[in-house]
C-alpha positions in Angstrom: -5.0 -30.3 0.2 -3.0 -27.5 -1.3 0.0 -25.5 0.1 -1.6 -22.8 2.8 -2.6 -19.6 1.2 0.2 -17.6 2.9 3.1 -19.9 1.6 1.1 -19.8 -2.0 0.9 -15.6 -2.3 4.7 -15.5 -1.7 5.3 -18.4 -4.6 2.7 -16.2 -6.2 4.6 -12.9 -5.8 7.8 -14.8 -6.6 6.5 -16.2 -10.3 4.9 -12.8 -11.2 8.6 -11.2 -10.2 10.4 -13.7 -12.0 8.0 -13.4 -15.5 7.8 -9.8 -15.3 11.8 -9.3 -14.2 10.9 -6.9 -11.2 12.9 -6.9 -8.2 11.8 -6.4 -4.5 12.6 -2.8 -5.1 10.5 -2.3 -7.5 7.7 -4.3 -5.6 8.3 -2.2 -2.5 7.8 0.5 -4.6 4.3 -0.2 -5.6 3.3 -1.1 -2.4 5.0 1.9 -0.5 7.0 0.4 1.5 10.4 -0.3 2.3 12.6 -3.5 0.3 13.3 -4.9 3.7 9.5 -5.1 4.4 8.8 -7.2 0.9 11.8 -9.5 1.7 10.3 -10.3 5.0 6.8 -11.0 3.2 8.7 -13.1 0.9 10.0 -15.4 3.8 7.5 -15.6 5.6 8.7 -13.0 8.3 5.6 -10.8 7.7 2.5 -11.7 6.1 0.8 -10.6 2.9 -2.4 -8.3 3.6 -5.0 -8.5 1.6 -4.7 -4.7 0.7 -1.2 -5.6 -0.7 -2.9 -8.9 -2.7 -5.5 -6.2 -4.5 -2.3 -3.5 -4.7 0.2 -6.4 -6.8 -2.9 -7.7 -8.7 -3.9 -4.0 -9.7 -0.3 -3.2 -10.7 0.1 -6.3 -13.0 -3.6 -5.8 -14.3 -4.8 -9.2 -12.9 -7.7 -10.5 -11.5 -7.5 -10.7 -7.6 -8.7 -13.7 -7.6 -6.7 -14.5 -10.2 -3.7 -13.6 -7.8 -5.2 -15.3 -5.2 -5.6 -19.1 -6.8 -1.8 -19.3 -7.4 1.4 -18.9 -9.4 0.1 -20.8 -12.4 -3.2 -19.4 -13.0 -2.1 -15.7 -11.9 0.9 -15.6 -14.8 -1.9 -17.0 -17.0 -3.1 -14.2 -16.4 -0.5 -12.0 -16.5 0.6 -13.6 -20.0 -3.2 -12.6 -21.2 -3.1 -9.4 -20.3 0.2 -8.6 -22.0 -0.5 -11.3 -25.0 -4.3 -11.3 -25.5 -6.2 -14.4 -24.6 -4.8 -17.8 -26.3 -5.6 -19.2 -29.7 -5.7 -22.8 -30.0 -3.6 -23.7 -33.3 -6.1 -23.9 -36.3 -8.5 -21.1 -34.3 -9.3 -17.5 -35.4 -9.9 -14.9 -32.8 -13.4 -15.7 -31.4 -13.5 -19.4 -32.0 -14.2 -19.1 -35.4 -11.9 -22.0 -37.7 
């Protein structure tokens, strides 16, 4: 079995800060709270909500559940929304070679 779903949001959280280059601040920001409060989410002080899950996923225009199944699917996603979807070498747009 995986790593438990709170331990995986804060590697989540961590990856999406690292590829985007946002600090706590600026995390704490979207959320509304203080920096404090996201450095004690990101240690495992204070937990994630789910309301803050849908908040981060809105803010980098990612699929909650995207978010939610872990750091390497959710900057997948990230890297499709800024990039558009992937094209395999030798592929145009659509599939089409």
């Amino acid at each position: 079995m995986g790593m438990p779903l709170a331990e995986q949001v804060r590697v989540t959280v961590a990856a999406l800060m690292h590829a985007t280059g946002e600090s706590q601040a600026q995390v704490a920001g979207v959320l509304g709270v203080t920096q404090g409060q996201v450095s004690r989410r990101q240690s495992g002080a204070a937990a994630w909500s789910l309301g803050d899950c849908e908040a981060l996923a809105r803010h980098w225009r990612i699929g909650v559940l995207d978010f939610l199944a872990g750091p390497t699917r959710a900057c997948e996603a990230l890297a499709e929304e800024r990039n558009g979807p992937a094209v395999v070498a030798g592929e145009r747009p659509g599939g089409a070679r």
